[in-house]
C-alpha positions in Angstrom: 71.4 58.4 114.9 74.1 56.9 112.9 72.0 57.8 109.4 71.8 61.0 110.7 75.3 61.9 111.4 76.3 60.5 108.2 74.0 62.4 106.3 75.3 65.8 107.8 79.1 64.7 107.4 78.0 64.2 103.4 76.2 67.6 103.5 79.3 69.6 105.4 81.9 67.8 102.9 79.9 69.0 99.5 79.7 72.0 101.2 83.3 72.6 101.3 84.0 71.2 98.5 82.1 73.7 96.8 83.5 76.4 98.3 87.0 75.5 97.8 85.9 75.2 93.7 84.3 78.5 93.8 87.4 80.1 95.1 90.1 78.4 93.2 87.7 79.6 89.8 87.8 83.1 91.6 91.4 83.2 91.8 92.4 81.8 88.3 89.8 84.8 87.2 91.7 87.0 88.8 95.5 85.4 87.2 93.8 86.3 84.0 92.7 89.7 84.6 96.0 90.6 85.7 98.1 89.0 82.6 95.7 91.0 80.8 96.9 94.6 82.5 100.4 93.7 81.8 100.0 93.1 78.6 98.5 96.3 77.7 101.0 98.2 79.3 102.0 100.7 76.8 105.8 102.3 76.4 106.5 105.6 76.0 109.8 107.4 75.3 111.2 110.5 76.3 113.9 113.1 75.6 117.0 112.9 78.8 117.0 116.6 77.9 113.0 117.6 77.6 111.3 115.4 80.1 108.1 117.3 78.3 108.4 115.5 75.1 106.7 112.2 75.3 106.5 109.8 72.6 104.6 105.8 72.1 107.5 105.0 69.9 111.4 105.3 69.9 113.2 107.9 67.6 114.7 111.5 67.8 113.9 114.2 70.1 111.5 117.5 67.7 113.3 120.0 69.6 115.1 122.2 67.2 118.7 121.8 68.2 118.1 118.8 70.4 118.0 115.5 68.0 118.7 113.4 71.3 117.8 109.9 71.1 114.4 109.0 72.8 114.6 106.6 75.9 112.2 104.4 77.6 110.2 106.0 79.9 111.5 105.1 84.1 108.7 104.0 86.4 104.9 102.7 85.3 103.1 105.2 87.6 105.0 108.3 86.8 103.2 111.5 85.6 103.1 112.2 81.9 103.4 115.7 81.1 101.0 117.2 77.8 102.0 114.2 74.7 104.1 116.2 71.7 103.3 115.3 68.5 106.4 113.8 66.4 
């Protein structure tokens, strides 16, 4: 009885030892996929004055008359109007 009991403590303790690896490799997995997302977040500028004109990199605004600096780009899920070539 005793051999017994032992043998199914051993067999319930590797079992949850396993599971606890599997899980902790699941969730360092899923650390790593999410450093990868913010990294590849791009940054786009646009014009205070011509929310249309959308740019990847900082400069002056192509509207004739305008010239207006370029500024980041507020909020990561906001809408991007049609891209203007610069």
């Amino acid at each position: 009885m005793k051999k017994t009991m032992l043998m199914a403590l051993a067999m319930l303790f590797t079992a949850v030892t396993v599971t606890i690896s599997i899980s902790k490799a699941d969730g360092i997995k899923s650390l790593s996929d999410t450093a990868k997302k913010v990294k590849t977040a791009k940054v786009l500028y646009t014009c205070p004055m011509h929310p249309d004109v959308i740019s990847d990199k900082p400069g002056k605004c192509p509207k004739p008359g305008c010239g207006m600096t370029l500024v980041k780009k507020a909020g990561k899920n906001q809408k991007t109007p049609g891209k203007m070539k610069m």
